[in-house]
Structure formats: C-alpha cells, structure tokens
PDBQT receptor file of N, H, CA, C and O in Angstrom, charges set to zero:
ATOM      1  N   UNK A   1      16.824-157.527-107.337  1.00  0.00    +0.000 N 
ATOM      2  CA  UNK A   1      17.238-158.902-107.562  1.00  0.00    +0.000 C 
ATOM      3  C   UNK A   1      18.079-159.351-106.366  1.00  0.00    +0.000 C 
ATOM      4  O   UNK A   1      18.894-158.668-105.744  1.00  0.00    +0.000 OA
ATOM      5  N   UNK A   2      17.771-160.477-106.183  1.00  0.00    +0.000 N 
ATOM      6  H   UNK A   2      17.109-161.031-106.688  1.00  0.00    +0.000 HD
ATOM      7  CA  UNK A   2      18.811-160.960-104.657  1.00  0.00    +0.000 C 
ATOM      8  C   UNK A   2      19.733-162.061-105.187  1.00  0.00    +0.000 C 
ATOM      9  O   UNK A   2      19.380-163.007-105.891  1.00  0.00    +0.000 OA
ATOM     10  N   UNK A   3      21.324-161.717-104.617  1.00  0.00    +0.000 N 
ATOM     11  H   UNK A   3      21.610-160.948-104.045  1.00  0.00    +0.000 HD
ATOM     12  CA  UNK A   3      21.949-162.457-104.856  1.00  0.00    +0.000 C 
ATOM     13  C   UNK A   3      21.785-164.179-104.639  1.00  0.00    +0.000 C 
ATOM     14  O   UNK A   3      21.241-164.638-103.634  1.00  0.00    +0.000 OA
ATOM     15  N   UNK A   4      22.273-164.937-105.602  1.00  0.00    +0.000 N 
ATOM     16  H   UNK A   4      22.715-164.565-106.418  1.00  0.00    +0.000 HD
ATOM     17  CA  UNK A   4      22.314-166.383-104.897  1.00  0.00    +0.000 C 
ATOM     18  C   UNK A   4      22.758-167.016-103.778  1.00  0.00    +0.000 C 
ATOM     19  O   UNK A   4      23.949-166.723-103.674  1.00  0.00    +0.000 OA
ATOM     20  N   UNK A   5      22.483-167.610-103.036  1.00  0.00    +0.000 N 
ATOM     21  H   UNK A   5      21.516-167.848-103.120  1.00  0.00    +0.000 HD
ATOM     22  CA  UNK A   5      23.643-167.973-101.601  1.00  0.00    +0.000 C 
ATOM     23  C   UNK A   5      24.203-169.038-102.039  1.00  0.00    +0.000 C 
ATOM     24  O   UNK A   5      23.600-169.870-102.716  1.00  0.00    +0.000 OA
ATOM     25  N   UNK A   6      25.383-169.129-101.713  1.00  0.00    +0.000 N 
ATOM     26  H   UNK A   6      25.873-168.453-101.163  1.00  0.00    +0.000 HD
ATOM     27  CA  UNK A   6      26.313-169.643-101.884  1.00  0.00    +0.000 C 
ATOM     28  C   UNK A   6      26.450-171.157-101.181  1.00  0.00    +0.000 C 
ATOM     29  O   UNK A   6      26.898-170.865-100.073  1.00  0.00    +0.000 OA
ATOM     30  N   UNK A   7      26.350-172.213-101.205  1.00  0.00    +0.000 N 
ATOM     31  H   UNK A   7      25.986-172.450-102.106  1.00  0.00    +0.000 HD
ATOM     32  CA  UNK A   7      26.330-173.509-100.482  1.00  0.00    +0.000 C 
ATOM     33  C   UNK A   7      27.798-174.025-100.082  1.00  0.00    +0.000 C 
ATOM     34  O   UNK A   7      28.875-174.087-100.674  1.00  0.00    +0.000 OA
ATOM     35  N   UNK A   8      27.388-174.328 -98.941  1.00  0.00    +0.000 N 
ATOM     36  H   UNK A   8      26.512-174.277 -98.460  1.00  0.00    +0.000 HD
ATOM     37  CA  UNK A   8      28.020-174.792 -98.225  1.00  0.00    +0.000 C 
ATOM     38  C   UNK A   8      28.952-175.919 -98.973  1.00  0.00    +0.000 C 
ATOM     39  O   UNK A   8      30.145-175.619 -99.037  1.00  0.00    +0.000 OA
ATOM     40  N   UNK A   9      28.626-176.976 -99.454  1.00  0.00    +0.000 N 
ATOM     41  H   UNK A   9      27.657-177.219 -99.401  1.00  0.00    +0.000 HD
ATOM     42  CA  UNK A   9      29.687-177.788-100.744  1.00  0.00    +0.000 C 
ATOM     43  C   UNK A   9      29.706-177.027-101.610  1.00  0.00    +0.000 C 
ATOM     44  O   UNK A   9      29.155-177.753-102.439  1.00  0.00    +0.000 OA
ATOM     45  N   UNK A  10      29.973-175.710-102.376  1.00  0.00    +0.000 N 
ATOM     46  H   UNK A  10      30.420-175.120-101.703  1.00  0.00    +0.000 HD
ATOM     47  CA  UNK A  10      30.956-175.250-103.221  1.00  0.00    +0.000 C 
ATOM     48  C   UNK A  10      31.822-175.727-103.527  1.00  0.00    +0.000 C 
ATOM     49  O   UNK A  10      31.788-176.141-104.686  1.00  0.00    +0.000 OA
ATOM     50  N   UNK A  11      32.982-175.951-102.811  1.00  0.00    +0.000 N 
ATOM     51  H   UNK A  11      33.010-175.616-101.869  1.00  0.00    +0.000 HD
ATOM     52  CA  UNK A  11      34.185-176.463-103.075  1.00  0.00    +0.000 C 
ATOM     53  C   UNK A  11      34.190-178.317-103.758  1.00  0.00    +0.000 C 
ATOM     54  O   UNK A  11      34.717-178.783-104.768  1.00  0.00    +0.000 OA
ATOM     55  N   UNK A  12      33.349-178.975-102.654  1.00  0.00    +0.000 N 
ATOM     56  H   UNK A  12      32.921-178.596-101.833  1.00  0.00    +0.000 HD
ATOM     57  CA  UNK A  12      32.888-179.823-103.501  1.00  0.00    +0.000 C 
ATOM     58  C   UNK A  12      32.379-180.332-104.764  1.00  0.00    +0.000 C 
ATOM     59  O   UNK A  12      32.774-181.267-105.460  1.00  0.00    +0.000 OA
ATOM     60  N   UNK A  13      31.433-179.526-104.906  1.00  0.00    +0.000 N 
ATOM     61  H   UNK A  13      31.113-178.766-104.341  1.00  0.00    +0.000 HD
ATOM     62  CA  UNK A  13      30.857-179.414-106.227  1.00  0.00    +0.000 C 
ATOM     63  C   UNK A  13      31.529-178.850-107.430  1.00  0.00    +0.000 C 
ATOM     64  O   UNK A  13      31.293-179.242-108.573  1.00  0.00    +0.000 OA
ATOM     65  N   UNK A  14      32.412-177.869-107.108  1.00  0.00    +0.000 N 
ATOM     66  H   UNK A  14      32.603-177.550-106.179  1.00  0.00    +0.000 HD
ATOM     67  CA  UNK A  14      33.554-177.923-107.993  1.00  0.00    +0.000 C 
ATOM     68  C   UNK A  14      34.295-178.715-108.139  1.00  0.00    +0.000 C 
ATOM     69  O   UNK A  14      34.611-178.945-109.307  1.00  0.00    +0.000 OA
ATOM     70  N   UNK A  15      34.848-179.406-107.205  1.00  0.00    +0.000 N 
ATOM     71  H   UNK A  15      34.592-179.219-106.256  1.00  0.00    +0.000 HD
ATOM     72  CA  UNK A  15      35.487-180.487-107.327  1.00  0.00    +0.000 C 
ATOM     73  C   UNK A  15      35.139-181.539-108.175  1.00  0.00    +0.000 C 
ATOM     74  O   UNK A  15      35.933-181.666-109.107  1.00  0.00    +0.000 OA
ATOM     75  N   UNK A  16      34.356-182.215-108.165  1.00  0.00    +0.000 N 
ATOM     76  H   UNK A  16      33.710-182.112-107.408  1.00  0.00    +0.000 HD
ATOM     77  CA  UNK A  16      33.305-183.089-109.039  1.00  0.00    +0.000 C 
ATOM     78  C   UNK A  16      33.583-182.330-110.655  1.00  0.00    +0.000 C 
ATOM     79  O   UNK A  16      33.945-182.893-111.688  1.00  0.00    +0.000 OA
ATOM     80  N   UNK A  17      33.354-181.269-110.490  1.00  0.00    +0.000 N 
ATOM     81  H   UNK A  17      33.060-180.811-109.650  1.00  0.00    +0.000 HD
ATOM     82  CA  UNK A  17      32.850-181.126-111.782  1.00  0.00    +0.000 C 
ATOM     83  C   UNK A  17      34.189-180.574-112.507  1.00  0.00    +0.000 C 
ATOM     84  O   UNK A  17      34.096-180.111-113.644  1.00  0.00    +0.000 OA
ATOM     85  N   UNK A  18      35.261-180.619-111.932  1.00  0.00    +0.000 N 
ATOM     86  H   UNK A  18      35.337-180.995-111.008  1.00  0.00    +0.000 HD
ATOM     87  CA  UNK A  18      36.496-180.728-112.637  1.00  0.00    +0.000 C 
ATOM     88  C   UNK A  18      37.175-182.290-112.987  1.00  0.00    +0.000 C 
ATOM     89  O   UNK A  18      37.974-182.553-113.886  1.00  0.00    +0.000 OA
ATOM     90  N   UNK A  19      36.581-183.218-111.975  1.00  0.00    +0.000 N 
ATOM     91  H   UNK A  19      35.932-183.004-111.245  1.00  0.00    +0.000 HD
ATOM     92  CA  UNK A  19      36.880-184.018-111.852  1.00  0.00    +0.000 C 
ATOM     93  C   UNK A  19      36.347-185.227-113.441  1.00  0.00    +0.000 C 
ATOM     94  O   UNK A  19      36.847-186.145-114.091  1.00  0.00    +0.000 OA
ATOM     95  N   UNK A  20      35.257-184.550-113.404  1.00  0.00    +0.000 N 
ATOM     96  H   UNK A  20      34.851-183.804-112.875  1.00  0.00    +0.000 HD
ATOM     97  CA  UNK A  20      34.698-185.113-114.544  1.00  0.00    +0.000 C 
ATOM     98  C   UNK A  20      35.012-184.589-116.135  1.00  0.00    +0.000 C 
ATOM     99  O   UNK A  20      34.702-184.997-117.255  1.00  0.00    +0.000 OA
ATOM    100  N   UNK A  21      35.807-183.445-115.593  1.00  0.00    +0.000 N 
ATOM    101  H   UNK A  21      36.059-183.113-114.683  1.00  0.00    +0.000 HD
ATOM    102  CA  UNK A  21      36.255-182.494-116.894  1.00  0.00    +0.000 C 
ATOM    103  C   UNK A  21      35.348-182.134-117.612  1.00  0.00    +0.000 C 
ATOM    104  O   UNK A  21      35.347-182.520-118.781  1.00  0.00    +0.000 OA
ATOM    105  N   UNK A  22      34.205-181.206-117.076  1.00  0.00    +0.000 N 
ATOM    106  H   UNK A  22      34.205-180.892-116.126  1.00  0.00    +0.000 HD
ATOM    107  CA  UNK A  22      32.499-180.972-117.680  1.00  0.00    +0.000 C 
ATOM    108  C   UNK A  22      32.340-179.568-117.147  1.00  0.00    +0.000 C 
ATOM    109  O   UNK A  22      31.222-179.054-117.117  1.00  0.00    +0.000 OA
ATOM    110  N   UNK A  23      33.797-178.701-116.575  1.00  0.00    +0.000 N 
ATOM    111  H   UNK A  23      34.705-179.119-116.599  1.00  0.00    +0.000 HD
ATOM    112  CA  UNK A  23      33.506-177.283-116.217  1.00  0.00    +0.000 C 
ATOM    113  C   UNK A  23      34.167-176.687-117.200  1.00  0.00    +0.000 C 
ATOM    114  O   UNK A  23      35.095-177.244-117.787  1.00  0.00    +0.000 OA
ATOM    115  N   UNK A  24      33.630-175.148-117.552  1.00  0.00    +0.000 N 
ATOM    116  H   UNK A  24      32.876-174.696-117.074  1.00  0.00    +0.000 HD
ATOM    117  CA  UNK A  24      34.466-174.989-118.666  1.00  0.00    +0.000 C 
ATOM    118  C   UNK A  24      34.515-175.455-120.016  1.00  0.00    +0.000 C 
ATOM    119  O   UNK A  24      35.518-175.127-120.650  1.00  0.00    +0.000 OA
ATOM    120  N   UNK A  25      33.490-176.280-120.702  1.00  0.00    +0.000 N 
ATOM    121  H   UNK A  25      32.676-176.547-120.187  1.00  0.00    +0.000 HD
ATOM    122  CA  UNK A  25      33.654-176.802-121.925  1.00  0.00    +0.000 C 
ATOM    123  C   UNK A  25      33.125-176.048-123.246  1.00  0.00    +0.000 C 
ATOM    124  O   UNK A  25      32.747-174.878-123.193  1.00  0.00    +0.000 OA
ATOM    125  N   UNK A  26      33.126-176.801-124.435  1.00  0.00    +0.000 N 
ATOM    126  H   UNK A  26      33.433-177.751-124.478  1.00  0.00    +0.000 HD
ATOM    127  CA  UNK A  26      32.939-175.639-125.439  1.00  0.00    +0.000 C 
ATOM    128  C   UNK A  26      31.180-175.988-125.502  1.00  0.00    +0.000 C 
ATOM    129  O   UNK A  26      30.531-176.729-124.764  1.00  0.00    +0.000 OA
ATOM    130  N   UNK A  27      30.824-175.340-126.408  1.00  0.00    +0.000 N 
ATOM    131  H   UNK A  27      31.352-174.738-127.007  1.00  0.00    +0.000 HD
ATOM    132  CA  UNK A  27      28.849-175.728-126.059  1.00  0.00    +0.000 C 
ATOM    133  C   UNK A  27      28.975-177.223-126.905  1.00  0.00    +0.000 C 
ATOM    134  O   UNK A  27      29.773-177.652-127.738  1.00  0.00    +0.000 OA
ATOM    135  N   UNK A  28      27.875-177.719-126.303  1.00  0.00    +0.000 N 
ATOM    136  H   UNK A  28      27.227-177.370-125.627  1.00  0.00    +0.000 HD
ATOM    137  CA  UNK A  28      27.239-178.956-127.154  1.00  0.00    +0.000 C 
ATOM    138  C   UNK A  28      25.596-178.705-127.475  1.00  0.00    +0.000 C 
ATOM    139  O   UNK A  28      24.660-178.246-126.822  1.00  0.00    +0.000 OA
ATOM    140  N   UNK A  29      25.788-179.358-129.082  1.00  0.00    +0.000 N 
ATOM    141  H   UNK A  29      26.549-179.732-129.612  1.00  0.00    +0.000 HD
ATOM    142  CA  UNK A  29      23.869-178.264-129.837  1.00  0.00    +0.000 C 
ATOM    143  C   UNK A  29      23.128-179.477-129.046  1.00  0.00    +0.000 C 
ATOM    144  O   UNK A  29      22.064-179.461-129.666  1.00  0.00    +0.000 OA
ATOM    145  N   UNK A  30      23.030-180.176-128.403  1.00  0.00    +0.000 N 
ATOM    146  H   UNK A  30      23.894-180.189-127.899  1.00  0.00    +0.000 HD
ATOM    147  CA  UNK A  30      22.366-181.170-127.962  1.00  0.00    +0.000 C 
ATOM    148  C   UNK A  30      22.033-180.832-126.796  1.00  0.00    +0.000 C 
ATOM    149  O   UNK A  30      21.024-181.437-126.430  1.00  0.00    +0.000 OA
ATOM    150  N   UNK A  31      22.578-179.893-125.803  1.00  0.00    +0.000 N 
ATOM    151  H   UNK A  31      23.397-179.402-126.100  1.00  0.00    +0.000 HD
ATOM    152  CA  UNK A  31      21.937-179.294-124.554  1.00  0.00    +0.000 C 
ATOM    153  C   UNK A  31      21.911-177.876-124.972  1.00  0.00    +0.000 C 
ATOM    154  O   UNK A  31      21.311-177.297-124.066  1.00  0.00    +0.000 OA
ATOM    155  N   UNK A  32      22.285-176.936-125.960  1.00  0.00    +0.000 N 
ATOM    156  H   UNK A  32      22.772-177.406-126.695  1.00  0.00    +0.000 HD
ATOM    157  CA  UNK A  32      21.672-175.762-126.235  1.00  0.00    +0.000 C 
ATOM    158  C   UNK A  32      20.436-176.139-127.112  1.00  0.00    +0.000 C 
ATOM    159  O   UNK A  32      19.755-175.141-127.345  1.00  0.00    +0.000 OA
ATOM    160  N   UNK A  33      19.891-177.417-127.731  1.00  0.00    +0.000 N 
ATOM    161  H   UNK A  33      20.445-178.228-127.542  1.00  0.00    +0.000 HD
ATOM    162  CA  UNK A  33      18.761-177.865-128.216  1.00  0.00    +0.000 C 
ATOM    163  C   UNK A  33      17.710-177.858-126.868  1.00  0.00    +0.000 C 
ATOM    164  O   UNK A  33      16.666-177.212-126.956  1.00  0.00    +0.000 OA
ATOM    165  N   UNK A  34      18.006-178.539-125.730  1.00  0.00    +0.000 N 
ATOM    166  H   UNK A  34      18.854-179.064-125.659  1.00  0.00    +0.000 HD
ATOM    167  CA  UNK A  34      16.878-178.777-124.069  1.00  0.00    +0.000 C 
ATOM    168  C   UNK A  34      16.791-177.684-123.932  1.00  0.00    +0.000 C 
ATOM    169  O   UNK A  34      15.680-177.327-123.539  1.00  0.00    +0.000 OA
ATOM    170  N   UNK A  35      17.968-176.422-124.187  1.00  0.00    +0.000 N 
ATOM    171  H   UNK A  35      18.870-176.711-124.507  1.00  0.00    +0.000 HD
ATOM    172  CA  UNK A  35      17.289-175.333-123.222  1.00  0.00    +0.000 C 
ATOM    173  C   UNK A  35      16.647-174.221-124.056  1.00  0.00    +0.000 C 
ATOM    174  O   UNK A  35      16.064-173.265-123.544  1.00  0.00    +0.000 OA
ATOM    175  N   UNK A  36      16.789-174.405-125.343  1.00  0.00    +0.000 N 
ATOM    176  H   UNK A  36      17.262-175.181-125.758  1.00  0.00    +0.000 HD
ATOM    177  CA  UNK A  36      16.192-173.744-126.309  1.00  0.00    +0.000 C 
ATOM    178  C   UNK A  36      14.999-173.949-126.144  1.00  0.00    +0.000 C 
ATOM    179  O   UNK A  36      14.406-173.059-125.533  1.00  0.00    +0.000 OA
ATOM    180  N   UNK A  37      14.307-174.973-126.530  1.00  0.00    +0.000 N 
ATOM    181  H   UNK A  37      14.788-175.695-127.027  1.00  0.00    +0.000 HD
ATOM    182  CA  UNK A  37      12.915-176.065-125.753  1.00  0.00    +0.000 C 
ATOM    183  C   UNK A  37      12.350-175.578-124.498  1.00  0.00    +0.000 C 
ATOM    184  O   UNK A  37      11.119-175.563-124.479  1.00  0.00    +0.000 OA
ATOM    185  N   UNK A  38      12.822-175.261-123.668  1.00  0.00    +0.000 N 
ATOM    186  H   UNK A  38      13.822-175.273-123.683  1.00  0.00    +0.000 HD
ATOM    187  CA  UNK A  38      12.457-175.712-122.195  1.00  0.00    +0.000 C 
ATOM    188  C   UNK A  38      12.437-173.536-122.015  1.00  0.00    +0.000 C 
ATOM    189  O   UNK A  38      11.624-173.028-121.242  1.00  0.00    +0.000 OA
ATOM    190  N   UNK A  39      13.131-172.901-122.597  1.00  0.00    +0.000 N 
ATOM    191  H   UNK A  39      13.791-173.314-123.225  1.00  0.00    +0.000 HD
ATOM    192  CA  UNK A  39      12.867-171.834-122.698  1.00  0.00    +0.000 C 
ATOM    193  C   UNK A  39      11.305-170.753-123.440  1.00  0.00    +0.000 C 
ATOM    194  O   UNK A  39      10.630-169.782-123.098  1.00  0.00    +0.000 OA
ATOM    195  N   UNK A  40      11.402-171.805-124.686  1.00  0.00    +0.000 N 
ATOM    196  H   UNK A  40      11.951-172.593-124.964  1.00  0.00    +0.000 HD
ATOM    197  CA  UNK A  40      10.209-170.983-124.868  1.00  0.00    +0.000 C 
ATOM    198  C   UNK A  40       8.890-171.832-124.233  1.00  0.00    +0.000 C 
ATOM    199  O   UNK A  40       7.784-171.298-124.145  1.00  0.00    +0.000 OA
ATOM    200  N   UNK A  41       9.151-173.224-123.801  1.00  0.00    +0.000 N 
ATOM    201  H   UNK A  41      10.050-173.657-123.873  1.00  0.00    +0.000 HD
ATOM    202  CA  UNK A  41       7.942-173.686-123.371  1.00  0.00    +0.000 C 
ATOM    203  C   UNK A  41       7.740-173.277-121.877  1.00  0.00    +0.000 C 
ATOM    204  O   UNK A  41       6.875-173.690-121.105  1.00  0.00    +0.000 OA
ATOM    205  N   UNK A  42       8.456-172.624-121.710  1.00  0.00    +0.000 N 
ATOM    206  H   UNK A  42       9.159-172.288-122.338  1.00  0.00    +0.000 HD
ATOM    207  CA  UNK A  42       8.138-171.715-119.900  1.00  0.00    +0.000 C 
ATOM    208  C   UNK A  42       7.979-170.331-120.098  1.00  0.00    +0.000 C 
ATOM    209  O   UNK A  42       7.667-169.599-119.159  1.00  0.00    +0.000 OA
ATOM    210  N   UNK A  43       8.255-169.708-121.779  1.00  0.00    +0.000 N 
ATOM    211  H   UNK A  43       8.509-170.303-122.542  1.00  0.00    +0.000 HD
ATOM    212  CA  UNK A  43       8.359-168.198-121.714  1.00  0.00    +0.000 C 
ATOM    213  C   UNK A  43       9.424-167.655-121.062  1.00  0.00    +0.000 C 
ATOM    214  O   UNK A  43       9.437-166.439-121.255  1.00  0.00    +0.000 OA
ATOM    215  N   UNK A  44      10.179-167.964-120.484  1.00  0.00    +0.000 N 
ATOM    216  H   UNK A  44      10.168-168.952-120.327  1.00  0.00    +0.000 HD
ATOM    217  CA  UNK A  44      11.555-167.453-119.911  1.00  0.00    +0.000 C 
ATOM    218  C   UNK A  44      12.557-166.540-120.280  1.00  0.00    +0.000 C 
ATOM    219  O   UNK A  44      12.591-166.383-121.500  1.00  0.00    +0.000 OA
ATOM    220  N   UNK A  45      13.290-165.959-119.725  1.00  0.00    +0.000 N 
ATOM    221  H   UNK A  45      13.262-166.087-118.734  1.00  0.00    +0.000 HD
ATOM    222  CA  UNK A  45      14.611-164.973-120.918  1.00  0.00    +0.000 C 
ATOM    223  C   UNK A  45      15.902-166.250-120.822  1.00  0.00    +0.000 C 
ATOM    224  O   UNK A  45      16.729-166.397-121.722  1.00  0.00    +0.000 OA
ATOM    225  N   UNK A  46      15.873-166.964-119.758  1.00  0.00    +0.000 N 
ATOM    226  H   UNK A  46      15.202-166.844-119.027  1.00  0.00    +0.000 HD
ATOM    227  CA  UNK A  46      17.003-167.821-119.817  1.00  0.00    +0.000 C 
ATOM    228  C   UNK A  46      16.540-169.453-119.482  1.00  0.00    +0.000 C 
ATOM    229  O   UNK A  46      15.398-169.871-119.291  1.00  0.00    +0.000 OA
ATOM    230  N   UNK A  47      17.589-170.076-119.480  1.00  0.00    +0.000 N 
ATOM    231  H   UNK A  47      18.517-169.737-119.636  1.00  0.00    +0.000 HD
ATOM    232  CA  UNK A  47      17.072-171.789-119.348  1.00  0.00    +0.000 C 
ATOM    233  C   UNK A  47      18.374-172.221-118.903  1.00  0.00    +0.000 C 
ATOM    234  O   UNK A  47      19.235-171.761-119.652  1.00  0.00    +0.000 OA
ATOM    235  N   UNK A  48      18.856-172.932-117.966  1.00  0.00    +0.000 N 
ATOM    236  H   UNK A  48      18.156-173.306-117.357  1.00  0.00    +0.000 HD
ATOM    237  CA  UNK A  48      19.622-173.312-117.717  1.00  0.00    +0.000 C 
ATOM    238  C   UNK A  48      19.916-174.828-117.519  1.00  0.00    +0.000 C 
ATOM    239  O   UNK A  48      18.985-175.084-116.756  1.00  0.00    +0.000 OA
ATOM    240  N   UNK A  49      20.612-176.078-117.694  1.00  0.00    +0.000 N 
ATOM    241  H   UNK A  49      21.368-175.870-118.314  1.00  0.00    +0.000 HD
ATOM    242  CA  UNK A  49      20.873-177.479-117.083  1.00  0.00    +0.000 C 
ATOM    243  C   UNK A  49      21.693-177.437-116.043  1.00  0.00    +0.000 C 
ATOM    244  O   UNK A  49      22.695-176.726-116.123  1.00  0.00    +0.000 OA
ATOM    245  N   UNK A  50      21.409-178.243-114.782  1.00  0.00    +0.000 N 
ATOM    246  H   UNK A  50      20.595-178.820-114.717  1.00  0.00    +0.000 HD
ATOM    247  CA  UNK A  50      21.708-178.231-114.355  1.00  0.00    +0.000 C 
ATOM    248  C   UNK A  50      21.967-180.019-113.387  1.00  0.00    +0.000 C 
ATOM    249  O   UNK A  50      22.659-180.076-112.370  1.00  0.00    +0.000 OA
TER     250      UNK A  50
C-alpha cells in the first residue's frame, strides 16, 4: 500500500475546515446514509465524502 502525499495546502485546507467548524464533528445519518449507498454500489470496503 503507498502512502498518501501530502499537499502542498494542508495547512490551508485545515484551515477552512476549522474555520467552518466541520473538522472533528459527531456523525450525521444523512452522510453515513451517501456513503453507505455509494459503498455497496461500487463494492468497496470503505466510502468516503469528501
């Protein structure tokens, strides 16, 4: 397995996404509903939003 590389806005993109207060939150069944969906309709072990 190969690690992910790391982008260059990291810091950015964290930024944003504290900014919006959307890192870190508790689950919502309304996006564990898309990836539930989007998991078995690809056969996948995982599903992620992004």
């Amino acid at each position: 397995m190969t690690k992910p590389k790391i982008l260059n806005n990291e810091a950015e993109r964290l930024h944003v996404f504290r900014a919006f207060k959307i890192l870190d939150t508790s689950h919502e069944e309304r996006f564990d509903r898309v990836t539930r969906i989007a998991k078995r309709m690809f056969n996948v072990f995982i599903s992620l939003l992004r």
